[in-house]
C-alpha positions as CSV (number, residue, x, y, z in Angstrom):
1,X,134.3,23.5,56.6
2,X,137.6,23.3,54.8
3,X,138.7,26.0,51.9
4,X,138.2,22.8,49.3
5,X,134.4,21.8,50.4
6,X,133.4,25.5,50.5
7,X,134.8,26.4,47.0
8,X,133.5,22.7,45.9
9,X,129.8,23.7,48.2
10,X,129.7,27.0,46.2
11,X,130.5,25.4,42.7
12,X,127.3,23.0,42.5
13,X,125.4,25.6,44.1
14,X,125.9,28.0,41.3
15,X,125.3,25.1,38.6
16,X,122.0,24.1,39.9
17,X,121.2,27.9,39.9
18,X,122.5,28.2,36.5
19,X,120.3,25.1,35.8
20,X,117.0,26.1,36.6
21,X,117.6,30.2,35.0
22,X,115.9,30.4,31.4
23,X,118.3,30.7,28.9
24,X,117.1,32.7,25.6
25,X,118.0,32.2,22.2
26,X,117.6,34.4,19.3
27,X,115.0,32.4,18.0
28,X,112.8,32.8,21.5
29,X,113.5,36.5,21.5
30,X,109.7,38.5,21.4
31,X,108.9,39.2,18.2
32,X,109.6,42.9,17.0
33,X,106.0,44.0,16.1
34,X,105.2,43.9,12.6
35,X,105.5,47.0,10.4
36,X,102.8,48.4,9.5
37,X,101.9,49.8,5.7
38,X,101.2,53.3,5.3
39,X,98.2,53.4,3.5
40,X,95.6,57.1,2.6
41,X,91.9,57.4,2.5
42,X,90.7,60.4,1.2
43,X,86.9,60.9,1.7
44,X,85.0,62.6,-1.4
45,X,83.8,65.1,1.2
46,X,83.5,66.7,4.5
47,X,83.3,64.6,8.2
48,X,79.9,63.4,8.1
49,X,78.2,60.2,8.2
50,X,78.1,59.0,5.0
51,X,78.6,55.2,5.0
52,X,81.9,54.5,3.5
53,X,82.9,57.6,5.3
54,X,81.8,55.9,8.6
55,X,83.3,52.1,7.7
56,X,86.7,53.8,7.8
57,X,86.4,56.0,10.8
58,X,84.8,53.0,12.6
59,X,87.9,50.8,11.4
60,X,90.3,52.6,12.5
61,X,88.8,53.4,15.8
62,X,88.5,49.5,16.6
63,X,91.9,48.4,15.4
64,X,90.5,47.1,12.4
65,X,93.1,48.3,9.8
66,X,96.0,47.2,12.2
67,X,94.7,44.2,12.1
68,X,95.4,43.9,8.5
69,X,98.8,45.6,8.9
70,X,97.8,48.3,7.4
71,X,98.6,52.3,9.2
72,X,95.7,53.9,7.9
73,X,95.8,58.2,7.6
74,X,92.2,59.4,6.9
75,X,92.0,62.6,5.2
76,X,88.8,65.2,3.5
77,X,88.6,66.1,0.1
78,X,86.4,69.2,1.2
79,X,88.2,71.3,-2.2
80,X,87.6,67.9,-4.5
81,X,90.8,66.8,-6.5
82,X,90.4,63.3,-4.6
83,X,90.2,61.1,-7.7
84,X,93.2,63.4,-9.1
85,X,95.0,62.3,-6.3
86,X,94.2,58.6,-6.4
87,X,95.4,58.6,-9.7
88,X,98.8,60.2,-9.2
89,X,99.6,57.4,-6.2
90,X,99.7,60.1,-3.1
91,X,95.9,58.1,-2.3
92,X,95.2,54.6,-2.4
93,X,91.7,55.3,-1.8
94,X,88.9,57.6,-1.7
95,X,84.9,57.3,-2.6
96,X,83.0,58.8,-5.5
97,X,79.2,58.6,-6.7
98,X,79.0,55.6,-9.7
99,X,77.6,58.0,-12.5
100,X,80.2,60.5,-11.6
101,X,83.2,58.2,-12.0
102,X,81.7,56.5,-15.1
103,X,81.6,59.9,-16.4
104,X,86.1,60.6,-15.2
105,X,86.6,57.6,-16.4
106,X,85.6,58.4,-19.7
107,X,86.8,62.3,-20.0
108,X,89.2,63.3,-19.4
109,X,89.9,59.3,-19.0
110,X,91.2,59.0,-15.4
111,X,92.4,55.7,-14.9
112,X,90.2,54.4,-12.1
113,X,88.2,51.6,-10.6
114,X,85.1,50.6,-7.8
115,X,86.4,48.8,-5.4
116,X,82.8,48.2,-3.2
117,X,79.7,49.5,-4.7
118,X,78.4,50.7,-1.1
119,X,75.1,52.8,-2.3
120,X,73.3,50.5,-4.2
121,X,71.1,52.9,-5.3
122,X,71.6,57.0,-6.1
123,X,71.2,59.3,-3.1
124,X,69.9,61.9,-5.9
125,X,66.1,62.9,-5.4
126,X,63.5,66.1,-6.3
127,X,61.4,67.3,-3.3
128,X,58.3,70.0,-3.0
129,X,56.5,71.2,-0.1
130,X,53.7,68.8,0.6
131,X,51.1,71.6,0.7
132,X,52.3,72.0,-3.0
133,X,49.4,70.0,-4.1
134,X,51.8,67.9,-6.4
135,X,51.7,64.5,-6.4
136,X,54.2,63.0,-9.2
137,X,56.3,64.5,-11.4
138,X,53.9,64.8,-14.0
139,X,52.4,67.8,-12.0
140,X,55.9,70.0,-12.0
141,X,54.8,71.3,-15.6
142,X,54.3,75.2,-15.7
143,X,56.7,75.0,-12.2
144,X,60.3,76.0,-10.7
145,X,62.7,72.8,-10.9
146,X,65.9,73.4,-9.3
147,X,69.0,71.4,-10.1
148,X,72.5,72.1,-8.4
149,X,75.5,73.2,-11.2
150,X,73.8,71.2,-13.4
151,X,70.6,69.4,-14.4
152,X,71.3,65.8,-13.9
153,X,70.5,63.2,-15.6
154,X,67.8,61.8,-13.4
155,X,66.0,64.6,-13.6
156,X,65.5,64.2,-17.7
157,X,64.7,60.4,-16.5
158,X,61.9,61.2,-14.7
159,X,60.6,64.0,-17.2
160,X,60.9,61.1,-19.4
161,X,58.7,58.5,-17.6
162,X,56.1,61.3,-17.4
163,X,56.2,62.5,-20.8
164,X,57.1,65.8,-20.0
165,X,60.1,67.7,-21.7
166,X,62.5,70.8,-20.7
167,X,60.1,72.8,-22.2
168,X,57.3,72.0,-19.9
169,X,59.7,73.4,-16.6
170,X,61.7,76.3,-15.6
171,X,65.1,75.3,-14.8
172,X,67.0,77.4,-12.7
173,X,70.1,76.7,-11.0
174,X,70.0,77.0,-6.9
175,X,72.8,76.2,-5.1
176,X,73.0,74.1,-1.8
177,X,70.6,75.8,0.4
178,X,67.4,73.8,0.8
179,X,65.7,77.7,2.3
180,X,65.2,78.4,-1.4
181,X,62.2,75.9,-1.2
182,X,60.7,76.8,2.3
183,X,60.6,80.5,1.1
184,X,59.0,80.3,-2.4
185,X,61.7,80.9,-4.9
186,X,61.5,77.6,-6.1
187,X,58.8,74.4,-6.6
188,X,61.2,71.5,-7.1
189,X,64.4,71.3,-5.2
190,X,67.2,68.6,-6.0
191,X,68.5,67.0,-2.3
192,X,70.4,64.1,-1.2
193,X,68.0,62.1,0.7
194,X,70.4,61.4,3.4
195,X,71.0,65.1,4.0
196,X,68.0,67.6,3.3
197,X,64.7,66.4,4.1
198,X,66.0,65.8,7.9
199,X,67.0,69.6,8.0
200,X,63.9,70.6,6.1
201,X,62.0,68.7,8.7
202,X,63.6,70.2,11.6
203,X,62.2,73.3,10.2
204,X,58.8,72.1,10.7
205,X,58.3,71.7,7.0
206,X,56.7,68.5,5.6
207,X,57.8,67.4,1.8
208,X,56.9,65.0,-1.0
209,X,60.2,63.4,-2.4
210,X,60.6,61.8,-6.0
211,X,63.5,59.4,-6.5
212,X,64.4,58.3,-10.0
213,X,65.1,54.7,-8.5
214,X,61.1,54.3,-7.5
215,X,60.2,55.0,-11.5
216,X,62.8,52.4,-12.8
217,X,65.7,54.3,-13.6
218,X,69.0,52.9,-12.9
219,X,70.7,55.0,-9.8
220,X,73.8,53.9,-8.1
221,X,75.3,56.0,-5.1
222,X,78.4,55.8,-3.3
223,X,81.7,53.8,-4.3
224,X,85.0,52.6,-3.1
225,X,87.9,54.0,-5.5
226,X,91.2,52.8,-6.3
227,X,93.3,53.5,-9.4
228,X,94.2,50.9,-11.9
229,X,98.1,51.3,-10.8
230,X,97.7,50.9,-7.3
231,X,95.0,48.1,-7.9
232,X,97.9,46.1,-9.8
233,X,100.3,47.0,-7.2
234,X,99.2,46.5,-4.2
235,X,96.1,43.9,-4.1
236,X,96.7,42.9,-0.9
237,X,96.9,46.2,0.8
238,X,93.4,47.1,-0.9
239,X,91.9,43.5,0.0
240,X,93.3,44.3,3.6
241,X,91.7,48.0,3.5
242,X,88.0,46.9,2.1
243,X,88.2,43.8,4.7
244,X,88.3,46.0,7.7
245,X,86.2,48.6,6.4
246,X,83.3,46.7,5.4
247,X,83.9,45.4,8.9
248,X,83.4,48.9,9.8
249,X,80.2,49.0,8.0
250,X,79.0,45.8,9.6
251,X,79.7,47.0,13.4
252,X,77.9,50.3,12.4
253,X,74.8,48.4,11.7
254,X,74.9,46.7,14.9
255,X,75.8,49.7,17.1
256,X,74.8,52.8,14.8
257,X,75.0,55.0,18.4
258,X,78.7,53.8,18.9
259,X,79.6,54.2,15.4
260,X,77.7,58.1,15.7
261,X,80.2,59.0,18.5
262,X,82.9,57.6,16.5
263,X,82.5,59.8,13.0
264,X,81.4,62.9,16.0
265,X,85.3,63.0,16.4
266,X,86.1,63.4,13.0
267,X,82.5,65.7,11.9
268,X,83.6,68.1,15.3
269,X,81.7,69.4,17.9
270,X,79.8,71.6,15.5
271,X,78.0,68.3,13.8
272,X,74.4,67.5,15.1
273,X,74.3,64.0,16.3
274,X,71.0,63.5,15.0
275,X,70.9,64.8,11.4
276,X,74.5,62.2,11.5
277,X,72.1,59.5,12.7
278,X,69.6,60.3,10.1
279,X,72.3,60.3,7.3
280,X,74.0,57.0,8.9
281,X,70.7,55.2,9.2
282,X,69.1,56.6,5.4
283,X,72.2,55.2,3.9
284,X,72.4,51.8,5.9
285,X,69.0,51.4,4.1
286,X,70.5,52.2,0.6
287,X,73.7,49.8,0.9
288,X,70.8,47.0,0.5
289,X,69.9,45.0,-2.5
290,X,69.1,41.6,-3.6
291,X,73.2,41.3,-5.0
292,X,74.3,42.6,-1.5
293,X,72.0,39.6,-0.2
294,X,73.1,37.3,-1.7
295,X,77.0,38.4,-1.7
296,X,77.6,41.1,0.8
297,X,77.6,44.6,1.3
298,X,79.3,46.3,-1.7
299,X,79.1,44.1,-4.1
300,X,78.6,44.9,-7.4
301,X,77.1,43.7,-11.0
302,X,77.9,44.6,-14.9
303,X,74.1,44.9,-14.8
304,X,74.1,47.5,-12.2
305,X,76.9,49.1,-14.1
306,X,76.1,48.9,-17.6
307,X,72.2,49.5,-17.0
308,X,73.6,53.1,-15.2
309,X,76.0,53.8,-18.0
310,X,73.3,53.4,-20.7
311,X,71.1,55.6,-18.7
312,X,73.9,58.3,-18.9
313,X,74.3,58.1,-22.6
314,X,70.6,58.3,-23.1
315,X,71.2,61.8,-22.0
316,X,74.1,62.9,-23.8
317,X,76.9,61.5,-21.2
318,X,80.2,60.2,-22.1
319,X,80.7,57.2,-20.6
320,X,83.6,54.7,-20.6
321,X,83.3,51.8,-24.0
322,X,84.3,49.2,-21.8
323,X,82.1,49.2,-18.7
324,X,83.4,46.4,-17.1
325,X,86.6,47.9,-16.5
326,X,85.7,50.9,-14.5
327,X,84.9,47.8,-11.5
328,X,86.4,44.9,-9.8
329,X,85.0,42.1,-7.4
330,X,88.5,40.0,-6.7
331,X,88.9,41.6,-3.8
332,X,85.0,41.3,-2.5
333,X,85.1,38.0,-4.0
334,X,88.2,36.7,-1.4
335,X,86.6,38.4,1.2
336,X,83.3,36.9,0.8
337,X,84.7,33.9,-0.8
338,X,82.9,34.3,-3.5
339,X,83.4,32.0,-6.6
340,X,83.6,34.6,-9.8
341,X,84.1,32.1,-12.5
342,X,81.0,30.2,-11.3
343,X,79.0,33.1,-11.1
344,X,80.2,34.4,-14.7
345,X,79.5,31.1,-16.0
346,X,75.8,30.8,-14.7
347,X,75.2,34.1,-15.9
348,X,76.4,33.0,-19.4
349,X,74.2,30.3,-19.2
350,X,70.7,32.7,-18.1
351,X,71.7,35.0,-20.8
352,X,71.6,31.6,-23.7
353,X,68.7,30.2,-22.2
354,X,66.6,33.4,-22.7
């Protein structure tokens, strides 16, 4: 082959290779991956299975919150100061009992709000040793009631609804170990019912329990909390958190063992697997309601709020003026796709009509 048709050979070669090579443009380039939002959840307390504690650890364990763009730390209040914290910025979110953060709210006037109302009812009860021969709480007179730091307000409830006064017990402060009541040194002893009466039991102890919420008195429990800066701030990273961890919530109702072994990694290997069953599955029970029904888990009511707050001032409580600032639904509402308006007008309405 002559010099000419080799170089001309070798020419069209390389074009039809250059032809058929993919040529990339800036705009074809992969995608840088998106940058996540740095975003803190404090728990209220210690590792354990508390439900909102557990819709978090789930959410981040499934990818839940990068789904949402969101890089999620997870840190334990286990010296309190969370809601101090929220407030100043350095946490977007943290949980808090209802009564309590009615009560912050109003003094020293912490500027905070529910996000998710996840305990629909209080986790608060009064239990005796069933051999105590006492059958309602009409039967503590002339006995030991315990209450923890101080008497709460449930307790004067239920004295209430059985006519009896301060007068009629002996209060005495005990602390937080449940052995005061197995060994005698007290008749009545305040527990959360997610917590104690399973390590009572495994004591071989059987107990009668009194809840507040079985005699009509308003109890809420456990709540999402945001402050009122970061709620004005950043909606969307707070929509985006409550999304994936009420998503949390939901895959720990279908697969409490998965969602055990999950919060195991955060409670350690001293946690028992079964008392954090026990609290997981006592509190999937109390995150039910006819609003939660109807809406979704978490959601939440002026009733449910206002009927707790004037329960608290019945007994001397300072609670916030304007009740139905201390909570929002816009962000349950655009997850659920919930209509608010409607809602607040066919309440209107029911309230005219009667």
């Amino acid at each position: 082959m002559h010099t000419r048709s080799r170089l001309l050979f070798f020419v069209v070669v390389l074009a039809l290779a250059l032809a058929v090579v993919p040529t990339f443009s800036q705009e074809d380039a992969p995608e840088e991956p998106a940058e996540l939002t740095p975003f803190t959840f404090m728990a209220g307390y210690i590792p354990q299975a508390n439900l909102p504690f557990v819709g978090v650890y789930v959410a981040k364990e499934m990818g839940y919150f990068e789904e949402e763009g969101l890089d999620v730390m997870i840190e334990h209040a286990t010296g309190g100061g969370h809601l101090q914290l929220v407030t100043t910025g350095e946490v977007q979110v943290t949980t808090q009992d209802a009564a309590v953060l009615l009560q912050r709210v109003a003094d020293p006037g912490l500027p905070l709000v529910s996000l998710a109302l996840i305990g629909q009812r209080g986790q608060q009860a009064f239990a005796a040793l069933a051999d105590s021969g006492m059958e309602t709480p009409a039967d503590w007179a002339g006995h030991i009631v315990g209450y923890k730091g101080t008497p709460p307000p449930d307790l004067f409830a239920l004295l209430d609804v059985f006519d009896l006064t301060e007068d009629d017990i002996e209060l005495v402060d005990v602390g937080y170990d449940p052995r005061i009541l197995t060994e005698g040194r007290v008749d009545v002893y305040p527990l959360f019912r997610s917590n104690e009466p399973d390590t009572i039991a495994s004591w071989g102890y059987d107990i009668t329990l009194w809840d507040a919420a079985d005699y009509g008195v308003p109890t809420l429990g456990l709540t999402y909390v945001t402050s009122q800066q970061t709620l004005a701030e950043q909606p969307e990273a707070l929509t985006g958190f409550l999304r994936a961890a009420l998503r949390g919530i939901e895959y720990a109702t279908e697969n409490p063992d998965e969602a055990i072994e999950i919060t195991l990694t955060y409670a350690g290997p001293e946690a028992d697997p079964d008392h954090q069953r026990f609290m997981l599955e006592s509190e999937l029970q109390d995150a039910q309601s006819d609003f939660t029904e109807a809406y979704g888990v978490g959601w939440q009511t002026l009733e449910q709020w206002q009927s707790l707050a004037d329960m608290l001032a019945t007994y001397d409580i300072t609670v916030p003026e304007d009740v139905e600032s201390v909570f929002t639904t816009d962000m349950l509402a655009a997850i659920y796709d919930v209509d608010v308006d409607a809602l607040e007008a066919e309440a209107t309405a029911t309230e005219e009509s009667e």
